[in-house]
ZALORO-469919 format. One record per residue (C-alpha): residue number from 1; residue in three letters; x, y, z negated. Coordinates in Angstrom, 2 decimals. Each point is the difference from the previous one (the first is absolute). Layout:
# ZALORO-469919
lumgu;drenba;u;v;w
NUM;Ala;X;Y;Z
...
This chain:
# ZALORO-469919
lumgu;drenba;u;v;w
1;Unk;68.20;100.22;-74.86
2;Unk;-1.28;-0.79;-3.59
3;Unk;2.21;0.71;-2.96
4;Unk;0.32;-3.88;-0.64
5;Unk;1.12;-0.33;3.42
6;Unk;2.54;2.87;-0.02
7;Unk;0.83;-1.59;-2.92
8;Unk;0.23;-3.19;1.30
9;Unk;2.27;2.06;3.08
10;Unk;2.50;1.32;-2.15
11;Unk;0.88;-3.32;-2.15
12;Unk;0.40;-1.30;3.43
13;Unk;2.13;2.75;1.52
14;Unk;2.28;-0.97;-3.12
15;Unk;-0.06;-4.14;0.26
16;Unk;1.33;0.91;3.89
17;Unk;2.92;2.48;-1.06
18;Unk;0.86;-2.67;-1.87
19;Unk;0.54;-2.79;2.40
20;Unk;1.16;1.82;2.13
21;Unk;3.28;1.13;-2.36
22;Unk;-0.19;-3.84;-0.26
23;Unk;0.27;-1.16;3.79
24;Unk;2.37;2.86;0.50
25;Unk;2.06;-1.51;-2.70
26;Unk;-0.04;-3.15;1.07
27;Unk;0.30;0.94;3.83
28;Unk;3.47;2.15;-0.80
29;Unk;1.49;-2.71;-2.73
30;Unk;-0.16;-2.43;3.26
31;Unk;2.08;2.29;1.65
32;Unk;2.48;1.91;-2.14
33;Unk;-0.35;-2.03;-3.57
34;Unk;-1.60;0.12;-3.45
35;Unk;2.14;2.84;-1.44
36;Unk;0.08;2.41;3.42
37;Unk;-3.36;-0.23;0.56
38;Unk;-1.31;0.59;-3.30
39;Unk;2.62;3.00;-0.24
40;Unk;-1.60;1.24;4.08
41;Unk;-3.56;-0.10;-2.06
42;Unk;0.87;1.53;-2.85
43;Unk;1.44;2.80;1.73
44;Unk;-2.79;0.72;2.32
45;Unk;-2.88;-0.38;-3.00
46;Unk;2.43;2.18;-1.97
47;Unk;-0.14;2.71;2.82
48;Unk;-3.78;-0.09;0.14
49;Unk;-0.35;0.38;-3.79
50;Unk;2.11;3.00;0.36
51;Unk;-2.12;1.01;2.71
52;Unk;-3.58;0.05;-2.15
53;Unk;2.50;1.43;-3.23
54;Unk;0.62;3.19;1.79
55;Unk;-3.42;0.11;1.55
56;Unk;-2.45;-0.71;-3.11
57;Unk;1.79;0.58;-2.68
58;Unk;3.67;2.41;-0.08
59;Unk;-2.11;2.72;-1.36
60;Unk;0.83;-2.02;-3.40
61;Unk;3.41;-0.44;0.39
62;Unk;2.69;-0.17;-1.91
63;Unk;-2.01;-0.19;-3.15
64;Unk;-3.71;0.85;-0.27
65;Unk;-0.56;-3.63;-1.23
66;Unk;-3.73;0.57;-0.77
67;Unk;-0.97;1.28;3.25
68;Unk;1.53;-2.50;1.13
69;Unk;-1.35;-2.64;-1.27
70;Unk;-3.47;1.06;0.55
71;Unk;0.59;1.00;3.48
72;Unk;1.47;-3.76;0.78
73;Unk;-2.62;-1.56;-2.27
74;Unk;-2.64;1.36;2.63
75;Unk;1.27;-1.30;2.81
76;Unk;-1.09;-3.54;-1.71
77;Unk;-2.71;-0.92;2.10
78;Unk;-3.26;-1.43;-1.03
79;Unk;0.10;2.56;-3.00
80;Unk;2.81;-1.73;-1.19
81;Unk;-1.07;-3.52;0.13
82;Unk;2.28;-0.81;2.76
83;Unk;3.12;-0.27;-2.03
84;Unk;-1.47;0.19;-3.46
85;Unk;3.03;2.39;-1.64
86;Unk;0.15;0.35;-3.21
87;Unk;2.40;2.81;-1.37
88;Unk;2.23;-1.30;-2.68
89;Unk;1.64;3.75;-0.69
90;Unk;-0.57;3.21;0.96
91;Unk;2.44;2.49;-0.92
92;Unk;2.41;2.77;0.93
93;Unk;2.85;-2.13;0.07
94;Unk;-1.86;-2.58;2.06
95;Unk;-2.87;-2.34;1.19
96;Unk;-0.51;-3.67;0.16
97;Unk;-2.74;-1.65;2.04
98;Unk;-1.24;-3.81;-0.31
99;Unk;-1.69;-1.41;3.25
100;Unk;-2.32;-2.78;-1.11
101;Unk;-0.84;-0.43;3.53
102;Unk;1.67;0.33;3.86
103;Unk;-1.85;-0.61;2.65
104;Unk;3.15;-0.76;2.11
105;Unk;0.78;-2.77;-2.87
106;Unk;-3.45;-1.44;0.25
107;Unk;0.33;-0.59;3.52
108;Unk;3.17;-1.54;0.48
109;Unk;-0.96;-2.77;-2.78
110;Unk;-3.30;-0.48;1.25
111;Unk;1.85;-0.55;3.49
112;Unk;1.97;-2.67;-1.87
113;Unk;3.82;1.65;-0.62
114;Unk;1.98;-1.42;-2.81
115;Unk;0.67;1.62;-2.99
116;Unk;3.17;0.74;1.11
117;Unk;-1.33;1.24;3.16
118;Unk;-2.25;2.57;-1.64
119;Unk;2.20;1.29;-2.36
120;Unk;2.72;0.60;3.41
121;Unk;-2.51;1.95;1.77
122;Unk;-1.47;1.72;-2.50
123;Unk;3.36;1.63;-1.16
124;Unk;0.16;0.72;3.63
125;Unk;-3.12;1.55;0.40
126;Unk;0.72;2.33;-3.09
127;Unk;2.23;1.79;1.44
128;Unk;-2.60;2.32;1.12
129;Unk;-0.37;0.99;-3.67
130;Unk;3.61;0.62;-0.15
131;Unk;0.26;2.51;2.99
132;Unk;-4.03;1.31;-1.22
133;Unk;1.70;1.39;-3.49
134;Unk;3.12;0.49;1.35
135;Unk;-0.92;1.90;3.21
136;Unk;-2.57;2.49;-2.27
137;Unk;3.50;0.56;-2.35
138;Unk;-0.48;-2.50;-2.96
139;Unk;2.41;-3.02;-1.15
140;Unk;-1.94;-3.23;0.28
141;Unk;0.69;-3.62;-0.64
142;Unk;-2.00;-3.24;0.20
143;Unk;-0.83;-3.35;-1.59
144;Unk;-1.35;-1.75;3.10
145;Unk;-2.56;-3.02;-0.51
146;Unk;1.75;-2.90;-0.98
147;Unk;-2.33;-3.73;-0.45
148;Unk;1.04;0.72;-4.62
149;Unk;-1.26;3.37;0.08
150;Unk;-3.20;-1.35;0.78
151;Unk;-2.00;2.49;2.23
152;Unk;1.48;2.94;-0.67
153;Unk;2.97;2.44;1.26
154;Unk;1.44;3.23;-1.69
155;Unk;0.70;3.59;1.19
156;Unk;2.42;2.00;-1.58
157;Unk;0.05;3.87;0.90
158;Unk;2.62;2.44;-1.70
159;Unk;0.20;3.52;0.52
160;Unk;2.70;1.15;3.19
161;Unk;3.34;1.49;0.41
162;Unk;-1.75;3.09;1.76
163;Unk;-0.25;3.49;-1.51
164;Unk;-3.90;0.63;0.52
165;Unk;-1.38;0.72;-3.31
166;Unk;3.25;0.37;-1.37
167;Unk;0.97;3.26;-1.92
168;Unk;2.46;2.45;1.83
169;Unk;3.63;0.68;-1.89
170;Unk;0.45;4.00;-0.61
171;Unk;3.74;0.00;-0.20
172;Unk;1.54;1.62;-2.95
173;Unk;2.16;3.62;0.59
174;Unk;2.98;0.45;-1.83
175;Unk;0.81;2.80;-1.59
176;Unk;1.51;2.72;2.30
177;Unk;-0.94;-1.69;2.81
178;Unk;-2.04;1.52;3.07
């Protein structure tokens, strides 16, 4: 297989995870409701994210914020055309991130969801970043696509809770004390 065509491979690999959070959506809102199963997929794509956090990129956690944001920008495939990020900051005290593309938003309009659609499933589908940052020890939100934005989403990493990198305490002796 050719470059273009394992190029061609992985863009597709990424148009099917994304239909199929769709008809899994749609499938369990039939079943249990709107709000339960969008709460059911959040969960699960949380759990994943968490998953790949602890596996490719703890080793950062709570607050090497530059390795990781060169570690995650390499996963980008297609040298980084796949989701086109554009770092906004990059700083100790945190790191923002501007998708200008997603190839899971690309596919679900060009199979014809709504607006409103999109934006649902794509603040479904990013809970895999949420459980990524959180499961490797950062804080993390997310401005998920919405139709005003135009094409593009936000990441927001902050350093962790965790003790890591932090300095250790020598307590003080008093006076007299043994």
């Amino acid at each position: 297989m050719g470059e273009k065509e394992l190029r061609g491979a992985v863009y597709s690999a990424f148009k099917n995870r994304a239909m199929m959070y769709y008809h899994i959506f749609d499938e369990l809102r039939k079943e249990v409701g709107e709000k339960k199963a969008a709460e059911i997929m959040k969960r699960s794509i949380y759990n994943r994210g968490v998953e790949i956090g602890k596996q490719l990129l703890a080793k950062y956690g709570p607050d090497d914020l530059e390795g990781l944001k060169n570690a995650f920008l390499g996963l980008d495939p297609d040298e980084g055309r796949m989701f086109s990020a554009e770092v906004l900051r990059s700083d100790a005290e945190g790191v923002d991130i501007r998708f200008h593309r997603c190839p899971l938003r690309e596919a679900w309009q060009e199979a014809g969801l709504s607006d409103r659609e999109t934006a649902k499933i794509c603040a479904i589908a990013a809970r895999v970043d949420n459980g990524t940052f959180e499961g490797a020890g950062f804080e993390f939100f997310a401005d998920t696509w919405k139709a005003e934005q135009g094409n593009c989403c936000y990441l927001h990493i902050r350093p962790g809770k965790g003790k890591k990198n932090q300095k250790k305490k020598i307590p003080n002796k008093r006076r007299g004390s043994k």
